[in-house]
C-alpha positions in Angstrom: 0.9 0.5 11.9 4.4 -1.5 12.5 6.4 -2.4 9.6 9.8 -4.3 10.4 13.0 -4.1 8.0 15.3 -6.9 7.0 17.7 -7.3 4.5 20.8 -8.9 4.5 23.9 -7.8 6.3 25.5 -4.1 4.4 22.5 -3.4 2.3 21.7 0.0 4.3 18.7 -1.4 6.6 20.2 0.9 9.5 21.2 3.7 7.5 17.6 3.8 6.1 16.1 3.5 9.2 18.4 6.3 10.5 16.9 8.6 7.9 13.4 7.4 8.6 13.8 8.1 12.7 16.4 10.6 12.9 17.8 8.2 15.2 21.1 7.7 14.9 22.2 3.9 15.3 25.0 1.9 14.3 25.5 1.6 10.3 29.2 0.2 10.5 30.7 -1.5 7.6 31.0 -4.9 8.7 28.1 -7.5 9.5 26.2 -8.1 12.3 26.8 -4.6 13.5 22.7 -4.7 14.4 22.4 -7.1 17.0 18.9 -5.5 19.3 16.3 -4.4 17.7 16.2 -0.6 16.6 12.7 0.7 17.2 11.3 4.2 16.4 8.1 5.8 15.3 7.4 8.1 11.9 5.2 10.8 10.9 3.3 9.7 7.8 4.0 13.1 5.2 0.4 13.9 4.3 0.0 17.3 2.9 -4.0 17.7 3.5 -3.3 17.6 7.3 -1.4 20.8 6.8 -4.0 22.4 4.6 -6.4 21.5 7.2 -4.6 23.5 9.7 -4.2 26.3 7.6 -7.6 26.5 8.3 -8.7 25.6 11.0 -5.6 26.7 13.2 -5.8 23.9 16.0 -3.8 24.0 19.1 -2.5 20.6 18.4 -1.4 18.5 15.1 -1.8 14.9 15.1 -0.8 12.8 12.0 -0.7 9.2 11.4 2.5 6.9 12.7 4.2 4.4 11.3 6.4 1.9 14.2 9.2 0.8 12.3 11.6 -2.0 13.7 14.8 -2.6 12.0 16.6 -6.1 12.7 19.9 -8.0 12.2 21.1 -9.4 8.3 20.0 -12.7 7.8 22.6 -14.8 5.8 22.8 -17.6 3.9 22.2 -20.7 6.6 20.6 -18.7 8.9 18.0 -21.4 9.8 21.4 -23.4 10.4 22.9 -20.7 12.8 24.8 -18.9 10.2 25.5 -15.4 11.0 23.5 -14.7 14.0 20.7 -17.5 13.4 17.2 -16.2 12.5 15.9 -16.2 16.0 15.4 -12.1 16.3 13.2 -12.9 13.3 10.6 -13.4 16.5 11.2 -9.5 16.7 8.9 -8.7 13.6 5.9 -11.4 13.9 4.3 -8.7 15.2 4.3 -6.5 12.5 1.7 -5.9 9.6 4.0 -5.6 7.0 7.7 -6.0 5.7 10.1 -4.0 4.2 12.9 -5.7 2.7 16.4 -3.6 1.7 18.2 -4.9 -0.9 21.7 -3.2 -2.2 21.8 -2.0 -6.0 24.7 0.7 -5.1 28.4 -0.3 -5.8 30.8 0.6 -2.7 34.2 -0.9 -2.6 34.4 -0.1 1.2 31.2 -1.3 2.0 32.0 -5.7 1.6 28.6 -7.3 0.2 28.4 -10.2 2.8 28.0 -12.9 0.2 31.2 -10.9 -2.5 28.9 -9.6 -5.3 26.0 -7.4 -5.6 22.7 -9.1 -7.3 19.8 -7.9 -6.0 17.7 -10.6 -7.3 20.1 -13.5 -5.4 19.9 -11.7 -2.5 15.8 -11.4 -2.5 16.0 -14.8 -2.6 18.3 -15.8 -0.5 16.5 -13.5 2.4 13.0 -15.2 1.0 14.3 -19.1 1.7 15.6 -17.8 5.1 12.0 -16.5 6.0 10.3 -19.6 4.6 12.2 -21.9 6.3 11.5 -20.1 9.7 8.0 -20.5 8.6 8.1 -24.3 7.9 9.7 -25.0 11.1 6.4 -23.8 12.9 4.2 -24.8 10.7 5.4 -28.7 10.5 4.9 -28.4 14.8 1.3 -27.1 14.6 0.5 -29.5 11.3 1.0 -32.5 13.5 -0.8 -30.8 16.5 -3.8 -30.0 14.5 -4.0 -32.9 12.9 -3.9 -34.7 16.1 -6.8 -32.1 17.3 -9.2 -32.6 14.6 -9.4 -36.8 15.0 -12.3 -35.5 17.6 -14.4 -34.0 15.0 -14.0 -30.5 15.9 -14.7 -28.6 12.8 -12.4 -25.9 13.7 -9.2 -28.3 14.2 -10.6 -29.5 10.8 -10.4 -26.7 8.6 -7.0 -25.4 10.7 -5.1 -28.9 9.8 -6.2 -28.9 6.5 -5.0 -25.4 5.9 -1.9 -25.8 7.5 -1.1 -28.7 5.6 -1.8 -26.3 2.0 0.5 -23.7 3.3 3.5 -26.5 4.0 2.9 -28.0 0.8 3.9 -25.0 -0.5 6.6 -23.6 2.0 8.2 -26.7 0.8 7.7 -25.6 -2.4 9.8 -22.9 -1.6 6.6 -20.6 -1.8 5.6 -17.7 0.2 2.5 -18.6 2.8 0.8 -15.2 1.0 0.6 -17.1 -2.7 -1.9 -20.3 -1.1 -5.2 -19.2 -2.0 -6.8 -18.8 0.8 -11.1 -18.1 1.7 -11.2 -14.9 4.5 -12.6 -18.4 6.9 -9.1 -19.9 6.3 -7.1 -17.2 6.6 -8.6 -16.4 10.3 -7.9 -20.2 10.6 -4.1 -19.7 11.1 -3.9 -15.8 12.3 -2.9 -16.5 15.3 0.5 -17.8 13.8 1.8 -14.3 12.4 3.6 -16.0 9.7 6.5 -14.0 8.0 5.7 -15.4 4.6 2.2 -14.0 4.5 2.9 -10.6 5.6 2.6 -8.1 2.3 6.2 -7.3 1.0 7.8 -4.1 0.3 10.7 -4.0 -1.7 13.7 -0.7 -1.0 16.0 -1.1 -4.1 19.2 0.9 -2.1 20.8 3.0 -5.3 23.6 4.9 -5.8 23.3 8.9 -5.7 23.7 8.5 -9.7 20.7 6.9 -10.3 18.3 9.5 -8.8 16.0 10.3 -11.2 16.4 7.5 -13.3 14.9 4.3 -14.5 15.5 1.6 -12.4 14.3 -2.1 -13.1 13.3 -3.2 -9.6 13.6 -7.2 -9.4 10.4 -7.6 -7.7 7.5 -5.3 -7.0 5.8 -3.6 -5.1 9.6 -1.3 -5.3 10.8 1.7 -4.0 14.3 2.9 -5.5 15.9 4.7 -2.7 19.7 6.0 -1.8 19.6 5.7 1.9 22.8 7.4 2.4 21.5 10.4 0.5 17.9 10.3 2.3 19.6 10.2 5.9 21.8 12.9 4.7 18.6 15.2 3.7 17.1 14.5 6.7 19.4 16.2 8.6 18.6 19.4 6.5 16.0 22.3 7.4 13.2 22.0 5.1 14.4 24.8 2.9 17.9 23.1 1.3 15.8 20.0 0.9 13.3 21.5 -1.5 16.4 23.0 -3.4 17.6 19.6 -3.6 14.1 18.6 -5.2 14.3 20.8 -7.7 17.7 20.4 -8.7 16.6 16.7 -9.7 13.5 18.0 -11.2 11.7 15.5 -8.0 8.5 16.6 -6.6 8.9 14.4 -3.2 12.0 12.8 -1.3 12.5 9.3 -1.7 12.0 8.8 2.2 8.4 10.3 1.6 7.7 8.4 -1.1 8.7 5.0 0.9 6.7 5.9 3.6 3.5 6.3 1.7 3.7 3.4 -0.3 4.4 1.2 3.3 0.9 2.6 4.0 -0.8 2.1 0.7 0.7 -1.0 1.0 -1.8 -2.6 3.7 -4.6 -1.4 2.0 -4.8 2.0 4.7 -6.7 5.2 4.2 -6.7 8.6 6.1 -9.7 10.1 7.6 -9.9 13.6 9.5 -11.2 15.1 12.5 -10.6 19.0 12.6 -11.6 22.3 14.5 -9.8 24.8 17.0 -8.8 22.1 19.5 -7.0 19.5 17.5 -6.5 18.2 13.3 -6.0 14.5 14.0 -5.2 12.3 10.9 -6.7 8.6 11.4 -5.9 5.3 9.9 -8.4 2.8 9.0 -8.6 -0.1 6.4 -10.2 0.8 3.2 -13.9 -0.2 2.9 -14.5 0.8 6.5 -17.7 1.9 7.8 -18.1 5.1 9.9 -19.1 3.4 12.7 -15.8 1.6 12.2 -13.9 4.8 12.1 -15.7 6.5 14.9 -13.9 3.2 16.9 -11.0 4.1 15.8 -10.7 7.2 18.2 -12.4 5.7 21.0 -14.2 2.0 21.8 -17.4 4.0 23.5 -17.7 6.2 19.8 -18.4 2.5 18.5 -20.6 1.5 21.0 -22.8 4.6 21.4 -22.4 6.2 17.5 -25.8 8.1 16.4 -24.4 9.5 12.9 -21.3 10.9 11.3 -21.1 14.5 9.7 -19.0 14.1 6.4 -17.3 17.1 4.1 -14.7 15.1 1.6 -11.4 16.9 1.9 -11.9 18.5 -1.5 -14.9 20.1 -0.4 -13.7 21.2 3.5 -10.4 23.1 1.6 -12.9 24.8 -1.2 -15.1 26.0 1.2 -12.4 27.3 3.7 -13.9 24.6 6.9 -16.9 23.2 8.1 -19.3 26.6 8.3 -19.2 27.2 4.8 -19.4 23.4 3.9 -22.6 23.4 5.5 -24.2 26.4 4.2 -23.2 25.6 0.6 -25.3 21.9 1.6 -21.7 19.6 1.2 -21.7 18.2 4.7 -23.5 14.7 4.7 -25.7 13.0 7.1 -24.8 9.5 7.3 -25.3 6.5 9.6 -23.1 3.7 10.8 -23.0 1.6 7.6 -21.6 4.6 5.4 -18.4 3.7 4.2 -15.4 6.2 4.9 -13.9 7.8 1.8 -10.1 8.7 1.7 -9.7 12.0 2.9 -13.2 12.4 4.4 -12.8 15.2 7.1 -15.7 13.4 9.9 -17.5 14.8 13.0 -19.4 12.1 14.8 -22.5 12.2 17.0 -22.5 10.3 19.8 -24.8 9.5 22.2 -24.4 8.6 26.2 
């Protein structure tokens, strides 16, 4: 999964993507000070994977990863060049989701780029910025489409009239994502990776005094979060963090709550292979089959799948692994159209 951050210029993007990567990168007070792209890859916290190899004891750990891909502030204007344009918005068309930083916390020596912190101003000033980057390619394939679909193909039919929905309501000053939309429709226009229709997390950036505390997010889905504080933690052995936990009477760090909700944001769930050798965590789309998920580690387990062996996580950890599972009669016999439960710990059989 890749998620991209943006934000506009001083609202923490880099300092929360330092705490996410351990990567240390420029988080200067003054704007602009991200110009490339920072890139770096993150363990998603999931504590069945260690219970697993409590158990099981593998010679190697694999958990899920997030890619995340922090960019440069957009400003006011950036369609018209302000700041540093929105050009290295082509950095995160990629990505299957959004995280957007906006600044809460109060900092005399950090300058708020636009002179006055109002998280709600600055949602939607970042929001018309994406749009308009948005309309600008979708006015160029409108006309193209349109000129396509005068020879009758029904494809270049349904893609013009789509695109000609989704500017209606870019111009609207509407996100792509709010155009209802048939599954036919939406495959119509994939190939175009618009911003707007990416799914939208929101990082409210707090000040250490608000830990703990009710926060009225502007816009949800919302994740309060003190970057400087979670970068700070994650320089810490394990040990002082979970005193810091407890002194705030939290049962998780922010940092681990944001990256959990980025996942549960696309809609993801975890399924487990496990034995001496390896505990791998896998990612797949809720509602997939087990043939599906047997793809998911390799394309031939797709092709040449004969049945999957299922425990449900609750079951594996009561029973203390697979042996037990299967004397007690919890491990499952199912074929390829089984759909994969959250947590299901999976051995498939494959043939040649």
């Amino acid at each position: 999964m890749k998620v991209g951050i943006i934000g506009l210029p001083n609202v923490g993007k880099s300092t929360l993507f330092t705490a996410l990567t351990k990567k240390q990168v420029d988080a200067s007070n003054y704007p602009f000070c991200t110009i490339d792209p920072n890139i770096g890859c993150v363990s998603v916290p999931d504590q069945r994977l260690q219970q697993l190899t409590k158990i099981d004891h593998p010679d190697k750990i694999v958990p899920t990863i997030i890619e995340f891909v922090d960019i440069a502030g957009l400003v006011k204007g950036a369609h018209k060049g302000e700041g540093l344009g929105n050009k290295f918005l082509s950095n995160i068309k990629e990505v299957d989701a959004i995280v957007h930083v906006v600044r809460e916390f109060e900092n005399k020596n950090i300058t708020h780029v636009h002179g006055k912190i109002d998280p709600q101003d600055d949602i939607e000033i970042v929001e018309l910025e994406l749009i308009l980057a948005d309309l600008e390619i979708i006015s160029k394939q409108c006309k193209q489409a349109q000129k396509n679909s005068k020879s009758g193909d029904k494809e270049q039919i349904l893609r013009a009239s789509v695109l000609e929905k989704i500017e209606q309501a870019l111009e609207k000053n509407q996100l792509a994502k709010t155009v209802d939309l048939t599954q036919k429709e939406k495959n119509s226009i994939k190939d175009l990776q618009l911003l707007t229709n990416k799914p939208i997390l929101y990082v409210l950036n707090i000040n250490e005094d608000q830990i703990g505390k009710k926060i009225n997010c502007p816009k949800n889905p919302c994740v309060p979060i003190c970057a400087k504080l979670e970068s700070e933690l994650a320089q810490l052995p394990s040990q002082e963090v979970q005193e810091y936990l407890q002194e705030y009477n939290l049962k998780e760090t922010g940092l681990n709550k944001f990256i959990q909700t980025s996942y549960q944001l696309l809609d993801l769930i975890t399924f487990f292979t496990s034995g001496p050798k390896e505990t791998h965590a896998w990612t797949i789309k809720k509602g997939a089959n087990a043939q599906q998920a047997a793809g998911k580690i390799h394309s031939d387990f797709y092709k040449n799948f004969i049945r999957a062996e299922i425990i449900s996580y609750q079951d594996y950890i009561k029973s203390n692994g697979e042996l037990k599972a299967k004397e007690k009669g919890l491990m499952r016999i199912e074929g390829k159209e089984c759909i994969v439960q959250d947590g299901d710990v999976i051995y498939f059989r494959i043939g040649n």
